[in-house]
C-alpha positions, 0 to 999 in steps of 0.5 A: 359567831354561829358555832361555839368551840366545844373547848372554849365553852369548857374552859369558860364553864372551868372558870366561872366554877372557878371564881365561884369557889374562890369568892365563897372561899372569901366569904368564909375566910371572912367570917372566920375573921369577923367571929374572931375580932368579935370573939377577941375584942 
């Protein structure tokens, strides 16, 4: 493929930011849990 769609490369780019902000979401909730089982148990 010489060319790349303009519209593909954004919707590619939208998803990486995407499951970026969605595994560091999950890193935090993670934390958050872990802090709590070690604040309550």
């Amino acid at each position: 493929m010489a060319t790349v769609d303009p519209e593909l490369e954004r919707h590619r780019r939208t998803w990486i930011a995407f499951t970026r902000l969605l595994s560091g979401g999950l890193a935090v909730c993670a934390v958050i849990l872990a802090g709590l089982a070690l604040f309550l148990g």
